[in-house]
N, CA and C atoms as an extended XYZ file, in Angstrom:
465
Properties=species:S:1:pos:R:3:atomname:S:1:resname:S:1:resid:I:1 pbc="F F F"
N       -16.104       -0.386      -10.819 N   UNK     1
C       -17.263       -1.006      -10.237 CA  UNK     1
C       -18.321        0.062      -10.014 C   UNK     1
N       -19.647        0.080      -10.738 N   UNK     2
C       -20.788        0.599      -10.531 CA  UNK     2
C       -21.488        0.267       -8.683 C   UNK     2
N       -21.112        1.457       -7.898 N   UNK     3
C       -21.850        0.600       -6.615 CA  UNK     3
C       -23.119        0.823       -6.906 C   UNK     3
N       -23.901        1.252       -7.545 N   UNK     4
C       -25.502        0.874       -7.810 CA  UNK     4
C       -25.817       -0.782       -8.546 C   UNK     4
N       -24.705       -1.195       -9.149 N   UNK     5
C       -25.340       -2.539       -9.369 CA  UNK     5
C       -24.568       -3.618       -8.542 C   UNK     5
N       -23.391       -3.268       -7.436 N   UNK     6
C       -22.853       -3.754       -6.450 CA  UNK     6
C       -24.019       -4.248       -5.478 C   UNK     6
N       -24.577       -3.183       -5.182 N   UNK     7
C       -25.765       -3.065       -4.111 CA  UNK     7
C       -26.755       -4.028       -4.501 C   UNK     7
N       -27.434       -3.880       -6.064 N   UNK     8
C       -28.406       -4.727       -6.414 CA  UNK     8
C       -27.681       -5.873       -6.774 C   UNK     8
N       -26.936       -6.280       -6.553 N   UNK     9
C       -26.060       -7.434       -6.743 CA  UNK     9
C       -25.975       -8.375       -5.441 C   UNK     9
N       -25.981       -7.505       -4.368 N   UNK    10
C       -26.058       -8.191       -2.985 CA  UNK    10
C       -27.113       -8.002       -2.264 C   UNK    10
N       -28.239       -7.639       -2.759 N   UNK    11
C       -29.835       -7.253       -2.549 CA  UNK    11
C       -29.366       -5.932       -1.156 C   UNK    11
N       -29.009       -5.245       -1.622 N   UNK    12
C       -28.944       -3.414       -0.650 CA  UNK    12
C       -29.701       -2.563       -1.195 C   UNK    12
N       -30.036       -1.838       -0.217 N   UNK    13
C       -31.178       -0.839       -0.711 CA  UNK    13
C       -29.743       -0.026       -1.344 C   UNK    13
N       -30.753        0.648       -2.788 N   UNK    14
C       -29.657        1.398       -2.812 CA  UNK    14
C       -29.182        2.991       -2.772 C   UNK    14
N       -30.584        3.341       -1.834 N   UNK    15
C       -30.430        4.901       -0.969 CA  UNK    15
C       -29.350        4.631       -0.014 C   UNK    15
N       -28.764        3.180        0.724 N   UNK    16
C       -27.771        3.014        1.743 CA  UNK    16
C       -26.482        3.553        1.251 C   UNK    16
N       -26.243        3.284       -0.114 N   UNK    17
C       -24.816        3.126       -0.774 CA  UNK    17
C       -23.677        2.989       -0.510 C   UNK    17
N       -23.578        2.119        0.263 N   UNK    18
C       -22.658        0.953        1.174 CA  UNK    18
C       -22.986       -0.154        1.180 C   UNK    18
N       -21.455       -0.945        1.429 N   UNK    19
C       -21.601       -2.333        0.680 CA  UNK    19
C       -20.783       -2.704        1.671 C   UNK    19
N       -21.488       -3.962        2.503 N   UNK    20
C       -20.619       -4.587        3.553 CA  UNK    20
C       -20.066       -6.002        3.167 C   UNK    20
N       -18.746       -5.984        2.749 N   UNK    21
C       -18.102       -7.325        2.336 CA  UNK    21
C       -17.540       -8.118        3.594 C   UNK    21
N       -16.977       -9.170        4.328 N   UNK    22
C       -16.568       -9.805        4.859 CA  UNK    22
C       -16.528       -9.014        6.306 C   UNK    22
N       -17.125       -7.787        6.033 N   UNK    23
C       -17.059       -6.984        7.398 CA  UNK    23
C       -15.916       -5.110        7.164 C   UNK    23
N       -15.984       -5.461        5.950 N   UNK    24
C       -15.252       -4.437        5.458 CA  UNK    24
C       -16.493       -3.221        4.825 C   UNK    24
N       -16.497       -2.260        4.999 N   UNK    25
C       -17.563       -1.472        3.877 CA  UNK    25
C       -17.119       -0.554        3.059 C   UNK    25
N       -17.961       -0.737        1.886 N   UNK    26
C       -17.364        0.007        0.944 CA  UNK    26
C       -18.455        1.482        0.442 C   UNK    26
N       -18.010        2.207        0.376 N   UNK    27
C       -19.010        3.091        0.175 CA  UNK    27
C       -18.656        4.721       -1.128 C   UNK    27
N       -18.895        4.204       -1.686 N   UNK    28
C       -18.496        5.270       -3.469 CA  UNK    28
C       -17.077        4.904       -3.513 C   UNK    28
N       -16.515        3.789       -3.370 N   UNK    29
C       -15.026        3.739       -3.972 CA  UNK    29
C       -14.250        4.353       -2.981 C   UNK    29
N       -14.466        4.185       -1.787 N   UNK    30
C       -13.610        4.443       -0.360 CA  UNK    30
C       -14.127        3.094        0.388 C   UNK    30
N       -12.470        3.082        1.255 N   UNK    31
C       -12.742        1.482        1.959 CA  UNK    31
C       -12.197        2.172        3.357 C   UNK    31
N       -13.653        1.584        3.955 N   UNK    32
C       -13.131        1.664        5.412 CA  UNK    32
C       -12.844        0.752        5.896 C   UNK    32
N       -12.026        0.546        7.193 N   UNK    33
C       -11.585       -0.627        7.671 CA  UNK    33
C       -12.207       -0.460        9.158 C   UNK    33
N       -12.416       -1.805        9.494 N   UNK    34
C       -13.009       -1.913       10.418 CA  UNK    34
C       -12.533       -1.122       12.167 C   UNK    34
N       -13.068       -0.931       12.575 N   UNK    35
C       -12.694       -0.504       14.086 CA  UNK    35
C       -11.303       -0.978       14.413 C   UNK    35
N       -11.405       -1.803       14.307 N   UNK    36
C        -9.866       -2.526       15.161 CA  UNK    36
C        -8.662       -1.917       14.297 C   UNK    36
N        -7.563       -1.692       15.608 N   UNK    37
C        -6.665       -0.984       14.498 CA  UNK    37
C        -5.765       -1.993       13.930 C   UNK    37
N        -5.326       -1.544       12.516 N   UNK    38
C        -4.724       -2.350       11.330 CA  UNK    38
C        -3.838       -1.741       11.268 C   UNK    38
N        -2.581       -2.713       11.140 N   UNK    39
C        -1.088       -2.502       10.845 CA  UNK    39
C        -0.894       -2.954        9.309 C   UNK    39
N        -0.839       -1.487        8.274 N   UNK    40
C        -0.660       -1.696        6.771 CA  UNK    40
C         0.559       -1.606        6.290 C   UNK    40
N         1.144       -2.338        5.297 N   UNK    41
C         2.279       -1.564        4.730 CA  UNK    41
C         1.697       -1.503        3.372 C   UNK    41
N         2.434       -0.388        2.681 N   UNK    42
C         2.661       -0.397        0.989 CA  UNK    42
C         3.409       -0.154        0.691 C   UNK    42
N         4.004       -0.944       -0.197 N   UNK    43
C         5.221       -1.318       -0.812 CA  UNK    43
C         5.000       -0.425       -2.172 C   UNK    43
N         5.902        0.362       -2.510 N   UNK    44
C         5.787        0.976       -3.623 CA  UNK    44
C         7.677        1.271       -4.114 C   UNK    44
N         7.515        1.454       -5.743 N   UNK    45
C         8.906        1.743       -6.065 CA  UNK    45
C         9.873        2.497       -5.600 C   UNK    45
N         8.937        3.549       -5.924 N   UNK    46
C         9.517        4.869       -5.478 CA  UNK    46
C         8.688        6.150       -5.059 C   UNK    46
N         8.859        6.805       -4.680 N   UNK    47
C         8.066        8.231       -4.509 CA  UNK    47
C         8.295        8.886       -5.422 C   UNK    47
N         6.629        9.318       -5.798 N   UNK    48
C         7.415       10.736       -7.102 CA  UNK    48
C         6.331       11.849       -7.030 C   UNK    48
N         6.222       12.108       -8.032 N   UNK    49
C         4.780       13.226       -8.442 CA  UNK    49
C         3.706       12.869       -9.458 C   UNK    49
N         2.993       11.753       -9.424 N   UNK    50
C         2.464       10.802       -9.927 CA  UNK    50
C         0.857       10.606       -9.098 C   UNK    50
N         0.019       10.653      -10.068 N   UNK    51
C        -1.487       10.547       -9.377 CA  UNK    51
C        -1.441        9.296       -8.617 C   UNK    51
N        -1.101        8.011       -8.948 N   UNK    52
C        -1.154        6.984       -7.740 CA  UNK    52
C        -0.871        7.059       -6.593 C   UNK    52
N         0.577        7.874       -6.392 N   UNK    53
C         1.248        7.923       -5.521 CA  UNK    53
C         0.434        9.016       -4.512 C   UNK    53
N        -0.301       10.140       -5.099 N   UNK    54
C        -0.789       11.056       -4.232 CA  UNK    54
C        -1.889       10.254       -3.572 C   UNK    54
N        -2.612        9.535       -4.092 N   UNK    55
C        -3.765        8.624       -3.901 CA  UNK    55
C        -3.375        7.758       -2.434 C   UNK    55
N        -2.521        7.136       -3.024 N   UNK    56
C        -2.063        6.453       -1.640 CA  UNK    56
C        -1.065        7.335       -0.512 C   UNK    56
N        -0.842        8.900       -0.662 N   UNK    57
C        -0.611        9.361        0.189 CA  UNK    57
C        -2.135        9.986        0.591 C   UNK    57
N        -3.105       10.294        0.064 N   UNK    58
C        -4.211       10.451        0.729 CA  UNK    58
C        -4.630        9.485        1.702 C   UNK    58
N        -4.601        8.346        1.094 N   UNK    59
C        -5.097        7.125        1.647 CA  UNK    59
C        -4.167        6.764        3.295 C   UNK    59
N        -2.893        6.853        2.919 N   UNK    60
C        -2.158        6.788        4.012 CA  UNK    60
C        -2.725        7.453        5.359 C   UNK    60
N        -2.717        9.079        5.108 N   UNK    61
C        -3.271        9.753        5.970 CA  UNK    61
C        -4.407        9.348        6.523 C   UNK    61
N        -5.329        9.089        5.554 N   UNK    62
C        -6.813        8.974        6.184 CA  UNK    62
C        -7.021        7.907        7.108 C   UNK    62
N        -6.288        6.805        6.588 N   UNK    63
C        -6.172        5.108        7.797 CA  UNK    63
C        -5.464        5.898        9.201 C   UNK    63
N        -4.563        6.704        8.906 N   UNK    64
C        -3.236        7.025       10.184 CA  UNK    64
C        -4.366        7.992       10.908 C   UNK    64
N        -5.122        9.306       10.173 N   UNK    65
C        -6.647        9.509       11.150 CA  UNK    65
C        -7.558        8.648       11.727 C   UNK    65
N        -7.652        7.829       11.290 N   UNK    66
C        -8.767        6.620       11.673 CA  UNK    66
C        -8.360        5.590       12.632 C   UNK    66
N        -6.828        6.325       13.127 N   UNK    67
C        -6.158        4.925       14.151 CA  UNK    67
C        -5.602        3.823       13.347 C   UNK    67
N        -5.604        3.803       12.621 N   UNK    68
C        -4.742        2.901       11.402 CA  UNK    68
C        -2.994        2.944       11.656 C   UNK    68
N        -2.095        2.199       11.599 N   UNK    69
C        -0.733        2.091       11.515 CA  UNK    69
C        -0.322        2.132        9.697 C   UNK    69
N         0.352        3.110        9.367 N   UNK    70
C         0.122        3.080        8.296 CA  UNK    70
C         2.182        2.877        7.445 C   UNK    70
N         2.574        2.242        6.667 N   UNK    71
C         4.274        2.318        6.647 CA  UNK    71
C         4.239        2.326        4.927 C   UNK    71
N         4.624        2.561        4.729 N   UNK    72
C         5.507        3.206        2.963 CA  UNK    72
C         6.591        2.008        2.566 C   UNK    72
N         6.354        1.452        2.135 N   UNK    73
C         8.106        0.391        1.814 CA  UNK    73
C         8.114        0.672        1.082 C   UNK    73
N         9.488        1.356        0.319 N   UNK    74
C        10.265        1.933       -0.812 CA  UNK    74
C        11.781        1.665       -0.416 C   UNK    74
N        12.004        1.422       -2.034 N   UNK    75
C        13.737        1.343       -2.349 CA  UNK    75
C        14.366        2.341       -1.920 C   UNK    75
N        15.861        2.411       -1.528 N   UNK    76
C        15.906        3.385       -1.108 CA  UNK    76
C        16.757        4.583       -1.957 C   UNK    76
N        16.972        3.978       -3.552 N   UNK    77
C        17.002        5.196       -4.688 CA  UNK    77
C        15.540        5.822       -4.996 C   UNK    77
N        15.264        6.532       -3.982 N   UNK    78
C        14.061        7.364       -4.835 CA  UNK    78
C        14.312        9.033       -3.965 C   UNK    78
N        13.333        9.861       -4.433 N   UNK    79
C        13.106       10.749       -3.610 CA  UNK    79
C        12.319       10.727       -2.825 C   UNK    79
N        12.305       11.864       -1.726 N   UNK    80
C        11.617       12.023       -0.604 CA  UNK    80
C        10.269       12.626       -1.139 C   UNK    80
N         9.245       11.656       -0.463 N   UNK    81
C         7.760       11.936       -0.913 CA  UNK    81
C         7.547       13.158       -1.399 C   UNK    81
N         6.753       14.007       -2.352 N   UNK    82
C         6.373       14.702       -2.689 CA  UNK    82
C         4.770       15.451       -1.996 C   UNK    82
N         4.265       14.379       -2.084 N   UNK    83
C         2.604       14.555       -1.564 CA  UNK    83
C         2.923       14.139        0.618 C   UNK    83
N         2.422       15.587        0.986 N   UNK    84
C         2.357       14.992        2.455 CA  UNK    84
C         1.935       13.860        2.655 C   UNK    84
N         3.009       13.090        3.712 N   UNK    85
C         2.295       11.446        4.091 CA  UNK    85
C         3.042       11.775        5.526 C   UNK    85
N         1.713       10.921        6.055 N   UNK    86
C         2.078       10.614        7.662 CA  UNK    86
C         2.336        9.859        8.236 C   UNK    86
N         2.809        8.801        7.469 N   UNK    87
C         2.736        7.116        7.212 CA  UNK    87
C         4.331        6.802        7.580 C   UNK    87
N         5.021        6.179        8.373 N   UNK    88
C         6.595        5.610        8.480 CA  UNK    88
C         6.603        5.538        7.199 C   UNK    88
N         8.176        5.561        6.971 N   UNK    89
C         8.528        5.321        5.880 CA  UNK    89
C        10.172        4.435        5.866 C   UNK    89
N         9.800        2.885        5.419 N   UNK    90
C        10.823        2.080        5.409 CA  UNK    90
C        11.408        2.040        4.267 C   UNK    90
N        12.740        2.206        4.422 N   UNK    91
C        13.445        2.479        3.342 CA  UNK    91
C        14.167        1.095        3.131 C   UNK    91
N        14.691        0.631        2.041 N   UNK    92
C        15.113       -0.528        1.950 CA  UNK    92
C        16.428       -0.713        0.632 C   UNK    92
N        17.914       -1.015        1.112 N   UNK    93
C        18.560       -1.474       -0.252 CA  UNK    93
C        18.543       -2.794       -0.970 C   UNK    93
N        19.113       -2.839       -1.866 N   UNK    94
C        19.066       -3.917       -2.764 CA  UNK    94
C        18.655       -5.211       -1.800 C   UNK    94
N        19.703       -5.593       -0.957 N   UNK    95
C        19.461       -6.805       -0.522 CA  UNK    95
C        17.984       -6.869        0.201 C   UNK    95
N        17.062       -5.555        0.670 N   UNK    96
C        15.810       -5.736        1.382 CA  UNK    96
C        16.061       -5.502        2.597 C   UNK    96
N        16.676       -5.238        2.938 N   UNK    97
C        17.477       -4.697        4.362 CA  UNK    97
C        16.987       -3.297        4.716 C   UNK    97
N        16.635       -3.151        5.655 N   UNK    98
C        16.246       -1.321        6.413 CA  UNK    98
C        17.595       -0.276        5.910 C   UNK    98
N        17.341        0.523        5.307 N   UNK    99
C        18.273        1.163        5.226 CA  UNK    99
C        18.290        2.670        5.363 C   UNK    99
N        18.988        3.642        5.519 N   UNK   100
C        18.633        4.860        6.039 CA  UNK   100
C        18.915        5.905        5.497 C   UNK   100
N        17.018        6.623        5.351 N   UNK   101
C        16.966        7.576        4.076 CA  UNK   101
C        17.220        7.001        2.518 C   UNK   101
N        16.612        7.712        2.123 N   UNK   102
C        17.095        7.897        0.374 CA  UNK   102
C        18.094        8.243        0.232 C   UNK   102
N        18.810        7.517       -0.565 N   UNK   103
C        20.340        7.563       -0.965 CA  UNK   103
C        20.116        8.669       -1.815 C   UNK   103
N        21.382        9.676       -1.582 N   UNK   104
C        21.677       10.758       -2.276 CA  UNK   104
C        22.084       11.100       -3.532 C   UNK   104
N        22.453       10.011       -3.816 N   UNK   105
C        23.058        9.866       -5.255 CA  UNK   105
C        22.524        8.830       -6.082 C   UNK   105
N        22.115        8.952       -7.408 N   UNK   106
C        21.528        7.401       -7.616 CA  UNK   106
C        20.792        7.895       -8.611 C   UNK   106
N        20.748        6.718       -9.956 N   UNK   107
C        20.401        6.935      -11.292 CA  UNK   107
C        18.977        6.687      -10.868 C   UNK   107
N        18.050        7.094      -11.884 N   UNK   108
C        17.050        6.908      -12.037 CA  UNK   108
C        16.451        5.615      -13.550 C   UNK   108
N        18.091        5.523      -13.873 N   UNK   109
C        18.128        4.159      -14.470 CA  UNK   109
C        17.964        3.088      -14.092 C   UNK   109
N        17.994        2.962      -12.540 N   UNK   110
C        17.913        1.622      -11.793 CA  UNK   110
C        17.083        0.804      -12.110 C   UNK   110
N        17.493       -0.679      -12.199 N   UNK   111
C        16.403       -1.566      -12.759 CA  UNK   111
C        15.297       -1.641      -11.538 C   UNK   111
N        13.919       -1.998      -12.606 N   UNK   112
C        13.019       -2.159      -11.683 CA  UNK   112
C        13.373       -3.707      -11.364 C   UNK   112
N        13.676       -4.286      -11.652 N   UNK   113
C        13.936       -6.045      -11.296 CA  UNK   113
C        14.326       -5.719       -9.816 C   UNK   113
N        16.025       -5.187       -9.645 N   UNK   114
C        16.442       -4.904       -8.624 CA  UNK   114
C        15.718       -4.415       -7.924 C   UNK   114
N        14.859       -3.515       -7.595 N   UNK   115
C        13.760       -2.711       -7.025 CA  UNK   115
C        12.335       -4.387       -6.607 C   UNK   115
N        12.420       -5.160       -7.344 N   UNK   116
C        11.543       -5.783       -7.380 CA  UNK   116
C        12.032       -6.862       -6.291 C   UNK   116
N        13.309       -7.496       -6.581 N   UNK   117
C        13.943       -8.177       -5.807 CA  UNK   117
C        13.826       -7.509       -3.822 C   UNK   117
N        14.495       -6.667       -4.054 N   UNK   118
C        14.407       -5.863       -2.739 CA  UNK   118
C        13.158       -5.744       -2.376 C   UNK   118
N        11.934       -5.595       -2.673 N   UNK   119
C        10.985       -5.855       -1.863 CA  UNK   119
C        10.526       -7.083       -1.800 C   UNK   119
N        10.553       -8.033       -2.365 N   UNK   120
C        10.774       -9.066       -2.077 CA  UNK   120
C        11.246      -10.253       -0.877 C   UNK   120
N        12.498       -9.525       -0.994 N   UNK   121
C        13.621      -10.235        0.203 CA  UNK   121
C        12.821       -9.722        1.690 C   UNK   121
N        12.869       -8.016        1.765 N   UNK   122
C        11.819       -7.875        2.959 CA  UNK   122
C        10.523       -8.477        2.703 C   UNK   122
N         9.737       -8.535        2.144 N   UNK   123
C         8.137       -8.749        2.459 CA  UNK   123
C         8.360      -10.321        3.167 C   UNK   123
N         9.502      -11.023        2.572 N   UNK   124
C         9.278      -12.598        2.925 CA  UNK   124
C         9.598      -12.764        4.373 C   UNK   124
N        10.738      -11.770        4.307 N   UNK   125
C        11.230      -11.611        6.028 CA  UNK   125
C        10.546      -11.144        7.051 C   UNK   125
N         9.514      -10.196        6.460 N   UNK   126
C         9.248       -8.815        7.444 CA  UNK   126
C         7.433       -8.958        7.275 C   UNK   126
N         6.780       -9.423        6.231 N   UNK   127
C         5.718       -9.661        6.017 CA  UNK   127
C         4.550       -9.879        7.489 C   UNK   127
N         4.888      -10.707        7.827 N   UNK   128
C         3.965      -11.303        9.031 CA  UNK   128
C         3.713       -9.845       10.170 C   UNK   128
N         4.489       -9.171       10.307 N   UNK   129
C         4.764       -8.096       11.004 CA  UNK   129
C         3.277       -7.066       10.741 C   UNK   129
N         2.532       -7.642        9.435 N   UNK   130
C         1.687       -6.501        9.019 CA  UNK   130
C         0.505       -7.265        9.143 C   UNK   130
N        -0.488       -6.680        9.203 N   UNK   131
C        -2.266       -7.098        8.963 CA  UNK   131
C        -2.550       -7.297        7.453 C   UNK   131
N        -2.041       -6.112        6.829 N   UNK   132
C        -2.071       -6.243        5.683 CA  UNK   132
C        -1.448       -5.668        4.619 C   UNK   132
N        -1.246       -6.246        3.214 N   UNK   133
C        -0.162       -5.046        2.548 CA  UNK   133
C        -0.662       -5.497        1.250 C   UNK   133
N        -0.850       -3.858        0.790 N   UNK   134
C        -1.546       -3.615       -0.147 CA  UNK   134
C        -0.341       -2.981       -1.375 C   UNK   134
N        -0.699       -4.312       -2.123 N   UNK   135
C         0.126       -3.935       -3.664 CA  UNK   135
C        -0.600       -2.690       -4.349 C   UNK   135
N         0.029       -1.931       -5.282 N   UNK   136
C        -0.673       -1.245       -5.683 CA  UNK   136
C        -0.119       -0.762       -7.566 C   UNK   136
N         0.669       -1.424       -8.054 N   UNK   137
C         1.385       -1.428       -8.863 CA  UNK   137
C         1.740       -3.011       -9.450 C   UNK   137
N         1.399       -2.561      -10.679 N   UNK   138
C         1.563       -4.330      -10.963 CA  UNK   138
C         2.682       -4.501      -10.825 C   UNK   138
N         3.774       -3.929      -10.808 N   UNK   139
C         5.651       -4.157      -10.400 CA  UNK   139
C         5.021       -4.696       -9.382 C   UNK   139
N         4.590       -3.782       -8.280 N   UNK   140
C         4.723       -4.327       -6.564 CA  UNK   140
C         3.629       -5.591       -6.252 C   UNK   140
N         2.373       -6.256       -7.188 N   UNK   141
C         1.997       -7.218       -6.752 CA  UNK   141
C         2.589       -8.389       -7.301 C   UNK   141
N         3.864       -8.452       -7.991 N   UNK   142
C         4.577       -9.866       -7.953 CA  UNK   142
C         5.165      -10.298       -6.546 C   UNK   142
N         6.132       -9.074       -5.782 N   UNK   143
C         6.473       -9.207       -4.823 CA  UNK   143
C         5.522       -9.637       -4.028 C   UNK   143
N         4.936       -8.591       -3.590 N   UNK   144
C         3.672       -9.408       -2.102 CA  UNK   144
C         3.194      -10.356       -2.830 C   UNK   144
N         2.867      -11.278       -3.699 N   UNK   145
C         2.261      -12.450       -4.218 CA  UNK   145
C         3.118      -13.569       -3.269 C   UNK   145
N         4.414      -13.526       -4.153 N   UNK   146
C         5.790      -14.258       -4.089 CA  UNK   146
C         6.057      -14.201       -2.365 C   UNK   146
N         6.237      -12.875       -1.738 N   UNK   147
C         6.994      -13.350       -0.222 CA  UNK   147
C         6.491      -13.037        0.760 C   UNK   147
N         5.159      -12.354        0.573 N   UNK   148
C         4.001      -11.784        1.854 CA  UNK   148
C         3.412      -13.060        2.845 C   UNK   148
N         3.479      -12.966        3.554 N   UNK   149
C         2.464      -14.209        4.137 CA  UNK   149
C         1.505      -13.447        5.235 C   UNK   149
N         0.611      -12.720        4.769 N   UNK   150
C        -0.192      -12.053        5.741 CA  UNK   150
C        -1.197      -11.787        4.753 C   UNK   150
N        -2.221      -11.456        4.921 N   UNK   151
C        -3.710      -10.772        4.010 CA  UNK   151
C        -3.063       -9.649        2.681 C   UNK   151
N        -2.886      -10.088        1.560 N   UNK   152
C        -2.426       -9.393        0.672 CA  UNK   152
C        -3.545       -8.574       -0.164 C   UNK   152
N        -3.969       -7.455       -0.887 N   UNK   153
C        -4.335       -6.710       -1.338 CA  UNK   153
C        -3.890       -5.918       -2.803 C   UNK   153
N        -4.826       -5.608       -3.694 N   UNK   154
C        -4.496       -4.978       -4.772 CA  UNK   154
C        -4.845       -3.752       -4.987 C   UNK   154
N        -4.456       -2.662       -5.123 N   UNK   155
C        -5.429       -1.824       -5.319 CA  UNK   155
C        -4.918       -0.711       -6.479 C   UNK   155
């Protein structure tokens, strides 16, 4: 998204270069969230060393500075984050259940289905618990589609 034709799109000057949607603003491809503090989760596969993943550990941080509640949902075959995050981190096995830590042992063959299922089973259970939860992986927006019932997000 060009925010110069965002702006002239919603008649904004466009020396402001901010864009106020539903009360949300957007400003060069950063989203702030409003004053009030927001309880987020993101659901992601796994942790690795992967530009998305650093992205949304930036992102994590910056909401958790801003007074933001910020939580990680991951399977719990992966490794331990790579990119500093300050964000809880819910770990979850097959069935979607809290489970504790990253399992120590564990292929990296694991189906993503299974991985898909398991967030699943939590988001349907555990969903409401959040303000909002932001898919960020087309794996992870079938799940929050399917069992979220709170303000869902793509990013």
């Amino acid at each position: 998204m060009d925010i110069n034709n965002e702006l002239k799109r919603f008649n904004l000057r466009p020396e402001n270069k901010s864009l106020n949607v539903n009360g949300q603003i957007f400003v060069k491809g950063v989203i702030h969230l409003s004053s009030q503090k927001i309880n987020i989760l993101i659901p992601i596969y796994a942790f690795g060393r992967t530009g998305g993943i650093k992205v949304l550990s930036q992102l994590s941080n910056y909401w958790i500075k801003e007074g933001h509640q910020v939580s990680f949902l991951v399977f719990r075959e992966s490794q331990n984050p790579y990119f500093p995050v300050n964000a809880n981190i819910i770990w979850i096995n097959e069935k979607g259940e809290e489970a504790e830590g990253p399992a120590l042992n564990f292929s990296l063959k694991n189906s993503g289905y299974k991985r898909m299922i398991a967030l699943y089973k939590y988001l349907k259970k555990n969903s409401k618990n959040y303000d909002v939860v932001l898919a960020n992986y087309n794996l992870t927006a079938w799940p929050v589609w399917l069992g979220s019932k709170t303000n869902n997000f793509y990013y």
